[in-house]
PAKOLLUM-784163 format. One record per residue (C-alpha): residue number from 1; x, y, z negated; residue in three letters. Coordinates in steps of 0.5 Angstrom, whole numbers, m for minus. Example, Ala and Ser with C-alpha at 12.3 -4.5 7.8 and 13.67 -1.06 7.14 Angstrom:
BEGIN
- 1/25/m9/m16/ALA .
- 2/27/m2/m14/SER .
// end
This chain:
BEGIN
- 1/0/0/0/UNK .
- 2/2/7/2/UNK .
- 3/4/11/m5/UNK .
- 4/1/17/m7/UNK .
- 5/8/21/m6/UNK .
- 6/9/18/1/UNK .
- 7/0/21/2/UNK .
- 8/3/28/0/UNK .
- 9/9/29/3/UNK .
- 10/5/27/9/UNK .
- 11/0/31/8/UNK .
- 12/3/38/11/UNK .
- 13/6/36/17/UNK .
- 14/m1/32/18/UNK .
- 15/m5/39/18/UNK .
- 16/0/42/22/UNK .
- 17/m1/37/28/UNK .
- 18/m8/37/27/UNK .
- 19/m7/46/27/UNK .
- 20/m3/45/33/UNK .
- 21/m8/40/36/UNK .
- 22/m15/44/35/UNK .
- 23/m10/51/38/UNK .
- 24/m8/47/44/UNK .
- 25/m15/44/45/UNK .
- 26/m18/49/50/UNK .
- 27/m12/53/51/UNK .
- 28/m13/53/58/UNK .
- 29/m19/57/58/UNK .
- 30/m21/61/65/UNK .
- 31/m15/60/68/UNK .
- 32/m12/62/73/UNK .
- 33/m17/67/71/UNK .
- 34/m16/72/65/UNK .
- 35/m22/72/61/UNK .
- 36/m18/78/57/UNK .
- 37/m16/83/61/UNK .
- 38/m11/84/56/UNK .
- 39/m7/79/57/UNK .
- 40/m4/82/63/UNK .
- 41/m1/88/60/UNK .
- 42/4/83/56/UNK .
- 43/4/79/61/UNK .
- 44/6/86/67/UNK .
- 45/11/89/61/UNK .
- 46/15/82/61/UNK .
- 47/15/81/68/UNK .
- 48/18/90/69/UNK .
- 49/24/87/65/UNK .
- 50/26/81/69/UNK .
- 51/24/84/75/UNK .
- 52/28/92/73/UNK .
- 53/33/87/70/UNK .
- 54/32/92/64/UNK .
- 55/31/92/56/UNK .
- 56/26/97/57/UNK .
- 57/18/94/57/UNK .
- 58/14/100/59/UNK .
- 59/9/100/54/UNK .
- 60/9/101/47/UNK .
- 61/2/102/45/UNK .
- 62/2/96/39/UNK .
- 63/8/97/40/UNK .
- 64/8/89/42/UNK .
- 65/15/89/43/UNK .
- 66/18/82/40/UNK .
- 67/11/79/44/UNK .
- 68/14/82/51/UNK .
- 69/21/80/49/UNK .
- 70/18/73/48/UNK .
- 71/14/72/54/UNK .
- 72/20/75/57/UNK .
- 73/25/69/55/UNK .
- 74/19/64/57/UNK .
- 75/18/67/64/UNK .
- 76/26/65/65/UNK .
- 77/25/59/62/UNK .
- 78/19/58/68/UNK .
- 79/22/60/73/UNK .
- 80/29/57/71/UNK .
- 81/25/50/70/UNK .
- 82/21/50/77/UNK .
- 83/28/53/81/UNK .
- 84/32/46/79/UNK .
- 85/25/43/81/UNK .
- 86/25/46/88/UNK .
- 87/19/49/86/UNK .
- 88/21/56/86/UNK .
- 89/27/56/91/UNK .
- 90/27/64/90/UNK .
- 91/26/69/85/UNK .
- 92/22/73/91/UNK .
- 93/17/66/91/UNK .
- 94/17/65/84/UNK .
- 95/14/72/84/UNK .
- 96/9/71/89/UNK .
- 97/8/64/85/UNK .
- 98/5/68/79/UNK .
- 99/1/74/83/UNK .
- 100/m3/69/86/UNK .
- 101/m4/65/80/UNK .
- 102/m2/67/73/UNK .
- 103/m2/61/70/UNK .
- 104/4/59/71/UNK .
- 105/7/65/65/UNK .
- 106/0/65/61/UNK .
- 107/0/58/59/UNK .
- 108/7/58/56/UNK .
- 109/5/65/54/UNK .
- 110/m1/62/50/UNK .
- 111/3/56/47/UNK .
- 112/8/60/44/UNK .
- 113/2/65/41/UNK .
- 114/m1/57/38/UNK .
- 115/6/56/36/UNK .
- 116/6/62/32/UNK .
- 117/m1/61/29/UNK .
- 118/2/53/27/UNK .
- 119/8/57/24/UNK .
- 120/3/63/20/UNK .
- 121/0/56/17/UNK .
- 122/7/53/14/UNK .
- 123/8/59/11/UNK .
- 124/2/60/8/UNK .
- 125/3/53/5/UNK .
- 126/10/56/3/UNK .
- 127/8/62/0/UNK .
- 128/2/58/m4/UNK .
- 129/6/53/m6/UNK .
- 130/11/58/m9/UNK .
- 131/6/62/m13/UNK .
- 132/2/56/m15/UNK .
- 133/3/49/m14/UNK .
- 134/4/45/m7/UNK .
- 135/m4/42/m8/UNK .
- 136/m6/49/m7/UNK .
- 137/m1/50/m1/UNK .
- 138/m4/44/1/UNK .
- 139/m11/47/1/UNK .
- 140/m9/54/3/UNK .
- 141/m6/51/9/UNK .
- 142/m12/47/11/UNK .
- 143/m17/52/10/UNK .
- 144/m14/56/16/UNK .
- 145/m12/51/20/UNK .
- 146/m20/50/21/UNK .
- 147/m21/57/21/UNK .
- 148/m25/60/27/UNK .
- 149/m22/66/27/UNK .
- 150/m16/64/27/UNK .
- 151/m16/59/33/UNK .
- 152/m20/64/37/UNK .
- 153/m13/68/37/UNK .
- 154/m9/64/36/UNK .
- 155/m10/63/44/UNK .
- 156/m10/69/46/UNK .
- 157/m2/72/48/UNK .
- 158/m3/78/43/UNK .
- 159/2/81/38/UNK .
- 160/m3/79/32/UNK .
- 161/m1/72/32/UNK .
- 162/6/74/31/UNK .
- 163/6/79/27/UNK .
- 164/3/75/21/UNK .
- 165/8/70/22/UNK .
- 166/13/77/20/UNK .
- 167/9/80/15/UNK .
- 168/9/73/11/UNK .
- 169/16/72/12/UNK .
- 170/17/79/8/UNK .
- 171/12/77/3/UNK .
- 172/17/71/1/UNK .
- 173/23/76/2/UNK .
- 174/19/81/m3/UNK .
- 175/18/75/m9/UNK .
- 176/25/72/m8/UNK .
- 177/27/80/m10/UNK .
- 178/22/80/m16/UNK .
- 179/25/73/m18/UNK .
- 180/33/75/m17/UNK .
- 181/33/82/m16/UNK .
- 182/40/80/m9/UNK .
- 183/42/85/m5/UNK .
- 184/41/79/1/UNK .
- 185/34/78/0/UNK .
- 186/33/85/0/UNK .
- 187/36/85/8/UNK .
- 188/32/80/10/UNK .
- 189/25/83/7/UNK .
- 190/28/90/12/UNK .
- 191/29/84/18/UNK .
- 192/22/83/18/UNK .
- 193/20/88/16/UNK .
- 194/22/91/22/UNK .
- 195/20/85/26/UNK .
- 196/13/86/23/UNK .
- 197/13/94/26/UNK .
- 198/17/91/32/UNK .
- 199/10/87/33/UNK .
- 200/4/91/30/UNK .
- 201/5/98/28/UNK .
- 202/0/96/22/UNK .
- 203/4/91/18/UNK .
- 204/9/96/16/UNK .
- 205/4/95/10/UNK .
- 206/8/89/9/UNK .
- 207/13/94/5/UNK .
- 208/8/94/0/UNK .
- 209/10/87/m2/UNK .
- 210/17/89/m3/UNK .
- 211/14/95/m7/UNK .
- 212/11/91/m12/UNK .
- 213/16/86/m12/UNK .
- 214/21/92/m14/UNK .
- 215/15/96/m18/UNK .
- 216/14/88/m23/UNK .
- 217/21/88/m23/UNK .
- 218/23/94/m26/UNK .
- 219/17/93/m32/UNK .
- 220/20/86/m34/UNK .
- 221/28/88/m34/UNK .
- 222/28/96/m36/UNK .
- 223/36/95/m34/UNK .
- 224/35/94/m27/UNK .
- 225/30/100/m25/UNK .
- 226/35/105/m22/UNK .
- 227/38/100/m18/UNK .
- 228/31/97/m15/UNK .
- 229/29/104/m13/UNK .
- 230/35/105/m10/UNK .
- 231/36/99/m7/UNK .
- 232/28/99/m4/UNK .
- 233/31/106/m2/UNK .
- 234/36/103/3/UNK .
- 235/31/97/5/UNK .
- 236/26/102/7/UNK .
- 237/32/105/11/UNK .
- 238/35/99/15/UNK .
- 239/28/97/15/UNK .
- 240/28/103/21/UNK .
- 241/34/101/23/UNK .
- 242/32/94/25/UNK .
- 243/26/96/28/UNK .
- 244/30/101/32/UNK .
- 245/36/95/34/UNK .
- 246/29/91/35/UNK .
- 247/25/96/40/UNK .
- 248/31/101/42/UNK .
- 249/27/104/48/UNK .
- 250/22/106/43/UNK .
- 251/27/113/42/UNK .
- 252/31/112/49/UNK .
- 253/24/112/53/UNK .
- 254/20/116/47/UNK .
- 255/16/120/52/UNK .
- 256/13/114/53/UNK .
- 257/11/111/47/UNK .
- 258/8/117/44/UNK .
- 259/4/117/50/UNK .
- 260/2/110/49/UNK .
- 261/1/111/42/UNK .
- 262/m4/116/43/UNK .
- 263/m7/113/47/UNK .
- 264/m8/107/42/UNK .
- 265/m12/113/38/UNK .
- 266/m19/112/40/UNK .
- 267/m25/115/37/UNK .
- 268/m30/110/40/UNK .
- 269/m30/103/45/UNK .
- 270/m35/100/48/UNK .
- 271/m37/94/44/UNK .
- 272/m31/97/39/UNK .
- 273/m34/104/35/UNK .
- 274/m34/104/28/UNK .
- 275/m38/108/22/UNK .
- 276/m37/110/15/UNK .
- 277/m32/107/11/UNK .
- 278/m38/103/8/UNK .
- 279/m40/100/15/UNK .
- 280/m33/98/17/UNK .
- 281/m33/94/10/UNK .
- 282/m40/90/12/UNK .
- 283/m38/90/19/UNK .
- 284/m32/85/17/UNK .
- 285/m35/82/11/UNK .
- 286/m41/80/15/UNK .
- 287/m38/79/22/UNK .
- 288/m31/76/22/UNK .
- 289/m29/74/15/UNK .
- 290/m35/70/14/UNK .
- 291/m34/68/21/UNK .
- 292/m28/65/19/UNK .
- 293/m28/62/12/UNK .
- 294/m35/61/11/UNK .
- 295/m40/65/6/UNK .
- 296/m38/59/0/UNK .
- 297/m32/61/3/UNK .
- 298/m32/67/1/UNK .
- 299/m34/67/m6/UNK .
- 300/m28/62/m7/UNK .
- 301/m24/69/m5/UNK .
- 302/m27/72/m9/UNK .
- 303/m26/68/m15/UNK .
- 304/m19/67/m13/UNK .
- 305/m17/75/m12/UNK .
- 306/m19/75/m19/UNK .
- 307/m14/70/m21/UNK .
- 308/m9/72/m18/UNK .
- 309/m9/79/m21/UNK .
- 310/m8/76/m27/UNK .
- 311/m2/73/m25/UNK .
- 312/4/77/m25/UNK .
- 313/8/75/m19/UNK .
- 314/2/73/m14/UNK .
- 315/m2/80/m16/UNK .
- 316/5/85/m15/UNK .
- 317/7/81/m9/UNK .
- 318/m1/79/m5/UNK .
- 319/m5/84/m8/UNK .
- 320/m3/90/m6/UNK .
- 321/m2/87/1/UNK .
- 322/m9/85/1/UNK .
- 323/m12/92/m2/UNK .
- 324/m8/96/3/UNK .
- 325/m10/92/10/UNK .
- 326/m18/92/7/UNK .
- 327/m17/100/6/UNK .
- 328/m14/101/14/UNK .
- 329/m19/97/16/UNK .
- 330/m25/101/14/UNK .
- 331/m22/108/15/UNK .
- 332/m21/105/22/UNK .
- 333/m26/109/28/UNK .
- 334/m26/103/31/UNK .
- 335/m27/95/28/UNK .
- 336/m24/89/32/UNK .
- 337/m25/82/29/UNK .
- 338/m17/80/31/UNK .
- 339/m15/86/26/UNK .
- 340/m18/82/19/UNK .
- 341/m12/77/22/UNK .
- 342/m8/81/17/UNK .
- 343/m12/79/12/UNK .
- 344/m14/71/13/UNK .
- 345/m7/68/11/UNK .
- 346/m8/72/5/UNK .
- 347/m15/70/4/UNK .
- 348/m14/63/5/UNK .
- 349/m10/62/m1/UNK .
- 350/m14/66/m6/UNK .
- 351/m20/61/m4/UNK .
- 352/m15/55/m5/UNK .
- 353/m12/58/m12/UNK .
- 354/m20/58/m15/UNK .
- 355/m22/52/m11/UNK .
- 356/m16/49/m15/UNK .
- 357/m18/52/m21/UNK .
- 358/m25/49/m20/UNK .
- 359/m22/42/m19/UNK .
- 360/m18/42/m26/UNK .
- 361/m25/44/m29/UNK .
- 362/m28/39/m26/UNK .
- 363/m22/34/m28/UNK .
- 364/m25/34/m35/UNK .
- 365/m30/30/m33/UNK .
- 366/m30/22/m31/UNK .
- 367/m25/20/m25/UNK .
- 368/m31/18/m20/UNK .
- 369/m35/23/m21/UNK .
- 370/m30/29/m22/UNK .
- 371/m27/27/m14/UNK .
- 372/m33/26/m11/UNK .
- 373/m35/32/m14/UNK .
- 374/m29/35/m11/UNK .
- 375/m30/32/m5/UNK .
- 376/m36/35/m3/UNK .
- 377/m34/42/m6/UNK .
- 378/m28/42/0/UNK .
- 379/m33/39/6/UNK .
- 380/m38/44/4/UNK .
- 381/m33/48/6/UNK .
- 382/m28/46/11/UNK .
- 383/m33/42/16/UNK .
- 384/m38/48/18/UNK .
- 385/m31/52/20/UNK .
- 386/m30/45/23/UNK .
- 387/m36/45/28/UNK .
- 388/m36/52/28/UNK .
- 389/m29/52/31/UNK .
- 390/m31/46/36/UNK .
- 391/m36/49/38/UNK .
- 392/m33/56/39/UNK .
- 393/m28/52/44/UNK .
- 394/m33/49/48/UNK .
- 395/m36/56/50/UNK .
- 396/m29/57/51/UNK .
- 397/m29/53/56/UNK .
- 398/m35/54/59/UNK .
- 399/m35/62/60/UNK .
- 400/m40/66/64/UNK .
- 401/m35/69/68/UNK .
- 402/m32/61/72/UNK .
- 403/m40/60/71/UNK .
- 404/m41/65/76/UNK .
- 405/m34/64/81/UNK .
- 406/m37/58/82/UNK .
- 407/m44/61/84/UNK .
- 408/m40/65/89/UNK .
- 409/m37/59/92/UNK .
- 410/m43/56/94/UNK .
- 411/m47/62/97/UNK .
- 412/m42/68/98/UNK .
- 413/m40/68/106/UNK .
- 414/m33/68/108/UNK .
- 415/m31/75/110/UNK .
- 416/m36/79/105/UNK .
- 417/m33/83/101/UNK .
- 418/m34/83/94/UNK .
- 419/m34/89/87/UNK .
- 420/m30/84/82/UNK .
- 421/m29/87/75/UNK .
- 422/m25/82/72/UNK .
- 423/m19/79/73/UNK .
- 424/m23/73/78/UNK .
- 425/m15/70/80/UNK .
- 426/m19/63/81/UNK .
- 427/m23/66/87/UNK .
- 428/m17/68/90/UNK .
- 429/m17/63/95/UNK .
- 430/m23/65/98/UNK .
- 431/m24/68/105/UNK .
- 432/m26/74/102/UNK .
- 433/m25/82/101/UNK .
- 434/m24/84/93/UNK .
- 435/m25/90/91/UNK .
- 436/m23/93/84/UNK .
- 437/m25/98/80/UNK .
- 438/m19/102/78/UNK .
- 439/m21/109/75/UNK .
- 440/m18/115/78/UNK .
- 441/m17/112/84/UNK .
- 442/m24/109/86/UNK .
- 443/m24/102/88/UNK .
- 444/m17/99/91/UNK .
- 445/m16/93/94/UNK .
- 446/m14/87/90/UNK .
- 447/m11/82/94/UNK .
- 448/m6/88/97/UNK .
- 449/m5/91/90/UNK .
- 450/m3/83/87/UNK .
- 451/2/81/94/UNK .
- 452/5/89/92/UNK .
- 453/6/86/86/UNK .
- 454/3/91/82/UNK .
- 455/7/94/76/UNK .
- 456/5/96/69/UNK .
- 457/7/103/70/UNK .
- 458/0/103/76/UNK .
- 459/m5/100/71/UNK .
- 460/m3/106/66/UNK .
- 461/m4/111/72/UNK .
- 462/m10/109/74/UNK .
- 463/m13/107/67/UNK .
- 464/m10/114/65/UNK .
- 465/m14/116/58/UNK .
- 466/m19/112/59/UNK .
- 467/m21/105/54/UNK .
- 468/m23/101/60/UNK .
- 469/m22/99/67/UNK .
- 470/m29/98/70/UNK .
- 471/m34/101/76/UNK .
- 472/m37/105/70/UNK .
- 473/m31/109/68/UNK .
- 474/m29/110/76/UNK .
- 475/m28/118/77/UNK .
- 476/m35/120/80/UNK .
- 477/m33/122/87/UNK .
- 478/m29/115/88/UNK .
- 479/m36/110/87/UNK .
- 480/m37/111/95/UNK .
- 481/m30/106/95/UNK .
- 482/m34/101/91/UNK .
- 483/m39/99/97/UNK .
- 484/m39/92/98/UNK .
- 485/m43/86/100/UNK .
- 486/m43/83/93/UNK .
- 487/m42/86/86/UNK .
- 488/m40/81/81/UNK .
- 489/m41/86/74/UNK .
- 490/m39/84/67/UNK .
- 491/m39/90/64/UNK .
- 492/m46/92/66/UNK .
- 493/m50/90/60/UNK .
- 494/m47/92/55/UNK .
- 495/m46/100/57/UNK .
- 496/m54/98/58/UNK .
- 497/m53/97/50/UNK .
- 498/m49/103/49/UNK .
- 499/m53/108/53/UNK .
- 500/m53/112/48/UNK .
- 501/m46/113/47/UNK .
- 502/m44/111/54/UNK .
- 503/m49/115/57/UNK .
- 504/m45/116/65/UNK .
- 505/m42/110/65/UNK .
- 506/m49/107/63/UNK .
- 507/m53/111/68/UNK .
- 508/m48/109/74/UNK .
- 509/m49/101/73/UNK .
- 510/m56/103/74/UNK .
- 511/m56/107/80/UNK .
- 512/m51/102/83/UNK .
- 513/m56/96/81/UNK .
- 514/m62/99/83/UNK .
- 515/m59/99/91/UNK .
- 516/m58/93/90/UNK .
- 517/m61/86/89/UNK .
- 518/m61/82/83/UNK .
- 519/m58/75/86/UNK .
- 520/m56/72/79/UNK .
- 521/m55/72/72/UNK .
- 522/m51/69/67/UNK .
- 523/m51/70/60/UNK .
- 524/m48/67/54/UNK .
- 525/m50/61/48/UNK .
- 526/m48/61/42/UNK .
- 527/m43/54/42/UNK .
- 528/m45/53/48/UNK .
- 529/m43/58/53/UNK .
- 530/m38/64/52/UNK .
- 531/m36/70/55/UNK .
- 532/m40/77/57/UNK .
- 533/m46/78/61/UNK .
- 534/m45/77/68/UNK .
- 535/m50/79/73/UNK .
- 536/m49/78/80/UNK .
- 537/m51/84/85/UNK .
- 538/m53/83/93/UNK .
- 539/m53/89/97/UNK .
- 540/m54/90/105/UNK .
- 541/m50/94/108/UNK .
// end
């Protein structure tokens, strides 16, 4: 018989195979569609610095350098594989490769951001495990392993995903400094404290792990209190340093990158605007974090918050984390589920810390009953994620926008031309004429600007100030480039939703649908088929 120390050591690596499994599950989801058009912009800054060659990504909105840099490599590796293969003799045909069906760098992209996310959940346990104990590691670990929020994102090429993994390595750099008080440590906790900035602007709030970690230590050895606050001094210095070493262009192309992040600020987004601080909170409560841990979930969070401000090392190096990225995202004007990312790892060992601290409660009642007792707790908990997980992949899989390629293919004739709003690749291949809403420009033609491999430096022109790329947001003047026979919209409905606040953009889709014939419409179904709205627009022409 297996022995219960030969269970538990197997334990952790079991869930990270189970977390890499269930992320790389549907991983492939749209392509060689890109059902989230953000995608290519971290896709079009690594491709700029291969194709310069340069070190300089073009875009620092996030920043997202360290994602870029990542992919970057990737793209190498691809295209280095498929040279030895014979399959890309060139770098010119390597190129016309990924223009024609980005595949070929979004799915390593997308493995790699899985990667990150499996890596997010070690840490998690090694963090809970160095505060508490390994079961509760183990329960945190396990948690966010089914957690739907966290797998959703986990799929997607963006810079969250990352930077959880260097907010989490600055935390345990921030407890080793509170338990040793070493120069060492303090370096490291600026190394990822600058990745972390490097990645997300936001996790600069990581440097709040290493204040009260700096602050807790002070309380307990008195003697030492000049040399930490002079020491969390250097560290917030090198701290800049490293993120500078990291992302060097963000002051050698610094026009740029106040640009960019001033276009970051936004006051409202479609689908994205927020409210009072108060509405943001219930916004996140009711939406993402339920979402992702569960309502039963969420009462073991609070619960174990609770614990942990009781005990020292956990409240000075956990708390003031969660308490900073829960007051940034109410005050934010906009609210996005992939931003409580900073707080789900966090959240997961509170929930495991009073999950565990039920279990030892429980424990003073005879053996059988205690583990069922438990057993049903953590399946009340774990299997409704788990479902919810599945049958977010499933809808992944089974999106409005491939659902409405394939009714192209049936009934669109060969050489109509056709108003795209999303990254349709998949239908690339069709003898058809594409056309692309593209802001200030008007409506260009798709399959031209992808053969002139379009750069990153073309899509910020043409989007300029704008939030969105779509036929709502063409300049006035240029819609009579947007003529064609078929319209397939993805964003029509939901200006329709917001008319109010998008009252133009909602009033061109209007006047534009009404010249036309509604031909088709694609809607979503919860665990069932994901995506936008899609509604599918004839016109005679």
């Amino acid at each position: 018989m297996v022995s219960r120390g030969a269970i538990a050591a197997l334990a952790l690596p079991a869930i990270l195979l189970l977390a890499l499994a269930i992320r790389l599950y549907s991983v492939t989801f749209g392509l060689p569609a890109l059902n989230d058009p953000d995608e290519l912009t971290f896709e079009l800054g690594a491709i700029k610095m291969l194709s310069g060659p340069t070190l300089n990504p073009g875009w620092f909105g996030h920043p997202a350098t360290t994602t870029m840099y990542v992919l970057a490599v990737l793209t190498i590796a691809v295209f280095g594989l498929g040279h030895l293969l014979g399959r890309f003799p060139t770098i010119e045909s390597f190129a016309d490769a990924i223009y024609a069906d980005p595949s070929w760098v979004l799915l390593p992209g997308r493995v790699a951001m899985a990667v990150f996310a499996v890596a997010t959940i070690y840490l998690v346990y090694r963090l809970a495990r160095e505060l508490f104990d390994r079961n509760t590691a183990l329960a945190a670990a396990a948690l966010l392993t089914v957690n739907p929020v966290h797998v959703t994102w986990s799929q997607i090429i963006r810079s969250d995903m990352m930077a959880c993994f260097f907010m989490l390595l600055g935390m345990l750099a921030a407890l080793r400094i509170l338990r040793e008080n070493r120069w060492r440590d303090y370096v490291l906790a600026a190394v990822w404290l600058g990745a972390a900035m490097a990645t997300k602007w936001p996790y600069a709030l990581t440097a709040l792990a290493v204040i009260g970690a700096v602050v807790a230590r002070g309380a307990a050895h008195p003697a030492e209190r000049s040399q930490g606050l002079v020491r969390l001094a250097l560290c917030g210095s090198l701290a800049l340093v490293f993120l500078f070493l990291i992302s060097p262009y963000l002051l050698l192309d610094h026009q740029t990158a106040l640009r960019n992040m001033h276009g970051e600020a936004q006051v409202r987004h479609l689908g994205a605007t927020g409210g009072a601080p108060w509405e943001n909170a219930w916004w996140y409560l009711a939406g993402p974090l339920a979402t992702g841990l569960g309502w039963l979930g969420l009462g073991f969070v609070a619960a174990g918050l609770a614990i942990i401000a009781r005990r020292r090392e956990a409240a000075f190096v956990v708390l003031p984390v969660v308490l900073g990225f829960a007051m940034v995202l109410c005050v934010q004007n906009l609210v996005w589920e992939r931003w409580v990312l900073s707080l789900m790892p966090l959240l997961a060992i509170a929930a495991a810390v009073a999950f565990m601290s039920l279990a030892r409660r429980i424990c003073a009642f005879p053996q059988p009953f205690a583990r069922v007792a438990m057993a049903m707790v953590a399946l009340a908990i774990l299997v409704p994620l788990a479902l919810r997980t599945e049958s977010d992949a499933r809808a992944r899989l089974n999106d409005t926008r491939q659902r409405a390629s394939r009714w192209a293919e049936a009934h669109v004739a060969p050489g109509s031309t056709i108003l795209l709003e999303h990254f349709a690749f998949d239908l690339l291949p069709r003898p058809w004429h594409f056309l692309f809403p593209f802001g200030s420009v008007g409506c260009i033609d798709a399959r031209a600007t992808l053969g002139g491999k379009i750069q990153l430096s073309t899509v910020q022109s043409g989007r300029g100030s704008r939030t969105n790329i779509d036929y709502g947001t063409v300049a006035a003047d240029k819609r009579g480039s947007c003529a064609a026979d078929y319209a397939i919209l993805t964003q029509a409905d939901r200006y329709a939703a917001e008319s109010q606040a998008f009252p133009e953009e909602a009033a061109a889709y209007r006047t534009l649908m009404a010249r036309g014939t509604l031909v088709a419409s694609f809607v979503p179904e919860a665990g069932k088929v994901g995506g936008p709205v899609v509604r599918i627009v004839k016109f005679s022409r």
